[in-house]
N, C-alpha and C positions, 0 to 999 in steps of 0.2 A: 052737336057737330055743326047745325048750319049756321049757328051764331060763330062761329070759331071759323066758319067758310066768309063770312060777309066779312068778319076783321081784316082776316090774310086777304080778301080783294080791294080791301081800303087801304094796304099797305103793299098792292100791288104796283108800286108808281119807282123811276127811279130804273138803276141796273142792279140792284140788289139781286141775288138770286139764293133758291135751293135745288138743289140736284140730288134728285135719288136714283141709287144706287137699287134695280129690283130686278128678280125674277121667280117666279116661284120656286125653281129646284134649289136645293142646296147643294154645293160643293162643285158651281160654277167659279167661285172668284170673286165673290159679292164682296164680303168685308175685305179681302187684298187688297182689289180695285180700292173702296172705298177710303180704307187707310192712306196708301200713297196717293190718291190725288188730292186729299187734306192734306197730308203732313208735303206734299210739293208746293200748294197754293200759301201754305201759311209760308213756306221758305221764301217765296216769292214778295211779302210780304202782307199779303191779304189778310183781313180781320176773317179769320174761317171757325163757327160753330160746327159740331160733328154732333149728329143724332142717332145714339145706338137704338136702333128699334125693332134689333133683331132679337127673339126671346133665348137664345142661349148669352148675348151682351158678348161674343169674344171679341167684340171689334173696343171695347170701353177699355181694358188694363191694354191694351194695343197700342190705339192715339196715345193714350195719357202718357204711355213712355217714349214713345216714338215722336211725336209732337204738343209735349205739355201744354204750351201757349194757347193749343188748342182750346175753345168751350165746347165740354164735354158735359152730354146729358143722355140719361139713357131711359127708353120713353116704349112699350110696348102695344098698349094700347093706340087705337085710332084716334080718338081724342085728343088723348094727352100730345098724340104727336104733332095734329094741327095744333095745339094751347101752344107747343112746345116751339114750330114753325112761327105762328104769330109773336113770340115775344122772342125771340132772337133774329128775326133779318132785321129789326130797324136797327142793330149794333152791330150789324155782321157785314159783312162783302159778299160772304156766300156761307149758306149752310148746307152742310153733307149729308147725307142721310143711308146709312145703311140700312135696307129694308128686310123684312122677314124671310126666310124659305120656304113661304107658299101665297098665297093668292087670297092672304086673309083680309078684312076690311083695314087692316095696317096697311096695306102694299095697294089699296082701292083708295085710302086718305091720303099717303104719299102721291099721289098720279093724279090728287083733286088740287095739291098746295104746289107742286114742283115745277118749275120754269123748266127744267131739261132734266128727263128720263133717260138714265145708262144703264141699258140690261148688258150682262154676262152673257156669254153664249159661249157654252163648250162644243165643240163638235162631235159629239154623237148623237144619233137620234131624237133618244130619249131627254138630251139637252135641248136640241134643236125643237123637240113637239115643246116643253117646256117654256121655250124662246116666243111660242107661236101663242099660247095661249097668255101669255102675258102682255104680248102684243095685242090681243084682243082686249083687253082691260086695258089696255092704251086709251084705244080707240071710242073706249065706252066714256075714259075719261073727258077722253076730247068733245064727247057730242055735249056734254053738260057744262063742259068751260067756253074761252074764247075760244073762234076757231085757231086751230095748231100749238095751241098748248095743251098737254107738256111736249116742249120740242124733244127729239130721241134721238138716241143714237145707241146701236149693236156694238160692242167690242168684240170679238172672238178670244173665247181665250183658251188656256191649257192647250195652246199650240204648240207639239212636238217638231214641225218641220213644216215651212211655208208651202215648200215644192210636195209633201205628200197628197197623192190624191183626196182623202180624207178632207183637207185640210180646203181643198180646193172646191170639194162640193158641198163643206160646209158653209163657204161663203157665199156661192152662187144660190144656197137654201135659204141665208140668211138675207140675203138679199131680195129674194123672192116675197118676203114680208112686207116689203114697201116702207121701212128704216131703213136710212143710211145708215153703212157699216163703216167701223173706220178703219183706216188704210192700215193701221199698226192695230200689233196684237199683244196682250197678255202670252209669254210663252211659258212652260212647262221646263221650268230651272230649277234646281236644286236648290240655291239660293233663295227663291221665292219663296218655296215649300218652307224653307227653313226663316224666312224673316218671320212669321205668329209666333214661332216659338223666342226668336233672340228679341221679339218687342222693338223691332226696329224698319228699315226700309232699305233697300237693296241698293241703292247707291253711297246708302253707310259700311257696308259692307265688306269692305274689303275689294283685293286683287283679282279673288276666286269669284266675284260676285261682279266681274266687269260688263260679260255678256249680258246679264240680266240686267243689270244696271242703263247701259243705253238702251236696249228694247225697251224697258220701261220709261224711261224719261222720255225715248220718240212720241210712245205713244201719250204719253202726261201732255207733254207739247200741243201734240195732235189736240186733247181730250181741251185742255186749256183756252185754243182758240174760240171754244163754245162757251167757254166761261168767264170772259173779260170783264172786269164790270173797272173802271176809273175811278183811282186810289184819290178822294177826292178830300181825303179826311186827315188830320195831322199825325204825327205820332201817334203811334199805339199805345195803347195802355195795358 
C-alpha cells in the first residue's frame, strides 16, 4: 500500500482530482450521490473515471447505463483501490469513487488518495452518530497527509421537508462536526428511489421527475464548484 501512496503523491500535481463518496452506514445515498455527480460532470464534458468500491458493485450496471462514456472499474479491496486511483487520474479530470458501507481499510484508503471527501448524511441519529465517526477517520486522515486534505464537505440527504424540525437539527448536528455542509440537499423523491432501478438519472426523467430533477442539479452545481479542474485537454476520446 505505501508504494501505491508515494505514486498517487508523485501524481499529485495539476487539478486533477478524486472525490470520494464515504460514510460508513449504508442506505445514506452513497451510490445515488455518487452516480449523478459522474454522469452530471461527464455531461459537462469532463473526462470522469467512476470507481465502484462498494462490495455489493450496485453503483457498476448503474453508471455504465446511465453514463457509458464513463471509465468504469470496480475495485473492493484497499489496495486495488489506491493501484486503481494511481492509474486513472493521469487520463481523467476526476475520478469518483463510491466507497464501502462501513469503516473498513477501503473507506481508510479512499480518505488516504482523495482530494475532496462527500459523506451522506441522513438525518436520524443513527445516520448523524455514523456521519460523526467517519468524520473521525477524516481527521485521522488528515494528520498523516498534507494539512487539509482530504477537503469535505456534508450533504444532507433523504430530506422529506426543509422546514421540518428534524431536518433543522440535523443540520445544526451536522454542522457541529466542523464540515462544511452544503446549502442544498439530496431530497426523499420518488423519482430518486426509482432512478437505481430505471438505470438512469433524474433529470432524465421525465415531467413527473421535475421536482427532483432541479433539487438535484442545485445541489450537482453547489457540489461542482468544489470540483473544477480546467478542461485543458482536446477532444475526448
Amino acid at each position: 500500500m505505501y508504494a501505491c501512496l508515494q505514486e498517487w503523491a508523485r501524481l499529485c500535481h495539476g487539478c486533477r482530482m478524486l472525490v470520494a463518496i464515504v460514510n460508513q452506514k449504508g442506505g445514506v445515498g452513497k451510490t445515488t450521490l455518487a452516480v449523478h455527480l459522474a454522469a452530471w460532470l461527464r455531461a459537462e464534458g469532463r473526462r470522469v473515471a467512476f470507481i465502484d468500491a462498494d462490495g455489493q458493485a450496485s453503483s457498476s450496471p448503474w453508471i455504465h447505463a446511465a453514463a457509458p462514456e464513463v471509465t468504469l472499474v470496480t475495485h473492493h479491496a484497499a489496495d486495488e483501490v489506491i493501484e486503481a486511483a494511481v492509474r486513472l487520474r493521469p487520463t481523467h479530470d476526476l475520478v469518483i469513487a463510491d466507497g464501502p458501507a462501513n469503516l473498513s481499510e477501503t473507506t481508510r484508503a479512499l480518505l488516504l488518495v482523495a482530494d475532496l471527501a462527500i459523506i451522506p448524511c441522513g438525518v436520524t441519529l443513527p445516520e448523524l452518530e455514523s456521519t460523526a465517526a467517519t468524520v473521525r477517520m477524516l481527521h485521522n486522515a488528515r494528520a498523516v497527509r498534507s494539512p487539509g486534505l482530504p477537503q469535505a464537505l456534508i450533504v444532507l440527504t433523504r430530506i422529506r421537508d426543509r422546514r421540518f424540525h428534524l431536518t433543522r437539527d440535523a443540520r445544526e448536528a451536522a454542522q457541529s462536526l466542523g464540515v462544511p455542509v452544503c446549502r442544498n440537499a439530496f431530497h426523499l423523491r420518488e423519482a430518486v428511489a426509482d432512478a437505481p432501478g430505471q438505470r438512469t438519472v433524474v433529470w432524465r426523467m421525465g415531467h413527473r421527475a421535475r421536482a427532483a430533477a432541479l433539487e438535484t442539479t442545485q445541489l450537482l452545481s453547489e457540489l461542482t464548484e468544489h470540483t473544477y479542474v480546467p478542461t485543458d485537454h482536446g477532444a475526448d476520446t
